[in-house]
C-alpha positions in Angstrom: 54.3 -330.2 73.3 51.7 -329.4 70.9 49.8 -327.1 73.4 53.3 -324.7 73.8 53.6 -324.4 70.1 50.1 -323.1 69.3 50.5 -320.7 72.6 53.5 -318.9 71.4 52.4 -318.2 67.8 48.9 -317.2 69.6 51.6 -314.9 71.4 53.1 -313.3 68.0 50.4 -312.6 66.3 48.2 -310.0 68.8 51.0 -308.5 71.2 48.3 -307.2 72.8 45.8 -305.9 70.6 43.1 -309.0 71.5 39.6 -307.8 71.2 37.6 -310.2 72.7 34.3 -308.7 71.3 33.3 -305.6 69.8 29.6 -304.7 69.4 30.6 -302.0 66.8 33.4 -303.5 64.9 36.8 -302.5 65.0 37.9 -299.9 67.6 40.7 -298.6 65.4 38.7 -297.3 62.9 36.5 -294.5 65.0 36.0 -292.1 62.2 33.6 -294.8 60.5 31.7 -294.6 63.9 30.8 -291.1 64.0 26.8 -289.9 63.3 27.0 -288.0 60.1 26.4 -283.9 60.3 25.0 -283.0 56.6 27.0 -280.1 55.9 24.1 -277.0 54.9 25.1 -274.0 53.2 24.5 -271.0 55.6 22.2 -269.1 53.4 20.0 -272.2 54.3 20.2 -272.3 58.1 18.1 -270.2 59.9 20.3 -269.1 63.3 18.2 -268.0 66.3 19.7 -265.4 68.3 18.9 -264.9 71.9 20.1 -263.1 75.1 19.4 -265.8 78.2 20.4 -265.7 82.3 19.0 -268.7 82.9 21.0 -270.8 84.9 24.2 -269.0 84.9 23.6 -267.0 88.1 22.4 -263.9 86.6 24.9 -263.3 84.1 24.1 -262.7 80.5 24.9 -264.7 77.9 23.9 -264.4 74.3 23.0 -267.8 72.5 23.1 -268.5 69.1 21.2 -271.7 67.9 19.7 -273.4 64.8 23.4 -274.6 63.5 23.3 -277.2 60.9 27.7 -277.7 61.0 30.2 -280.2 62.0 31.6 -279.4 65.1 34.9 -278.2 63.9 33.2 -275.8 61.8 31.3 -274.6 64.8 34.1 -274.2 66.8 35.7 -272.3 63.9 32.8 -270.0 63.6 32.7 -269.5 67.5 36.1 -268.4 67.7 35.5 -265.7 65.1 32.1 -264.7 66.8 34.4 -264.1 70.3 37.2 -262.3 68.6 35.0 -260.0 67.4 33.3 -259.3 70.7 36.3 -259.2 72.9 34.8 -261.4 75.1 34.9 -265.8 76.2 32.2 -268.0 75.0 32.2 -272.0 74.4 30.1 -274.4 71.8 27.7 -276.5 73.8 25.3 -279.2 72.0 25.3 -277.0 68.4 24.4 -274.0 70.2 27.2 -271.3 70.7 27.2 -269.0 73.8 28.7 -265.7 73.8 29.8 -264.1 77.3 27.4 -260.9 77.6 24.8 -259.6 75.8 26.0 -259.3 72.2 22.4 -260.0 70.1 22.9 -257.1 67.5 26.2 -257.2 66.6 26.6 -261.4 66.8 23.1 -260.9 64.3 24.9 -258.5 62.1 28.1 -260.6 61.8 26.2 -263.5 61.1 24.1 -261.8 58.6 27.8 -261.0 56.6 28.8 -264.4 57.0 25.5 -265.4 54.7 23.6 -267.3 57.5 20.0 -265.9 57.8 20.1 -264.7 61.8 16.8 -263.7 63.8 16.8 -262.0 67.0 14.8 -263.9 69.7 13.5 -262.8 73.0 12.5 -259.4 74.2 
């Protein structure tokens, strides 16, 4: 009778939430999990510019690399950079790719925003 009584109140208190183990502590709180990104003031970061076809099948693509930024700030910045292009693009692994070959204007816009931006490549 004993048995019953501890199996219900076993019962009660998880409803489901029963970690069994947990190499990394408790799964609920993620944000505690995440690496660090210092945030770098942009007159600090030196931002590479470069056009690139590599592996894209010949198209062009201008990427822009050397970002020291969380990646909501990146993504931020990378929404701005397209708009004002009037063309697609995506952040991939801190590096922001812009759909055709943008390298003086994307350098220029950069330059405003305060980040010290090089053109790469020939």
């Amino acid at each position: 009778m004993a048995a019953s009584k501890r199996k219900n109140s076993d019962n009660k208190t998880t409803e489901g939430k029963r970690v069994v183990y947990s190499e990394f502590g408790n799964v609920e709180n993620s944000a505690a999990l995440q690496r660090g990104v210092p945030e770098v003031a942009p007159n600090q970061q030196t931002i590479k510019v470069e056009a690139s076809r590599k592996g894209r099948g010949g198209k062009t693509v201008t990427v822009i690399s050397g970002f020291q930024e969380k990646p909501e700030t990146l993504a931020d910045l990378a929404k701005q950079l397209k708009a004002q292009c009037g063309t697609g693009g995506t952040v991939k692994e801190n590096e922001i790719e812009i759909q055709g070959e943008h390298k003086q204007k994307l350098a220029e816009i950069l330059k405003k925003l305060g980040y010290k931006a090089k053109i790469s490549g020939g």
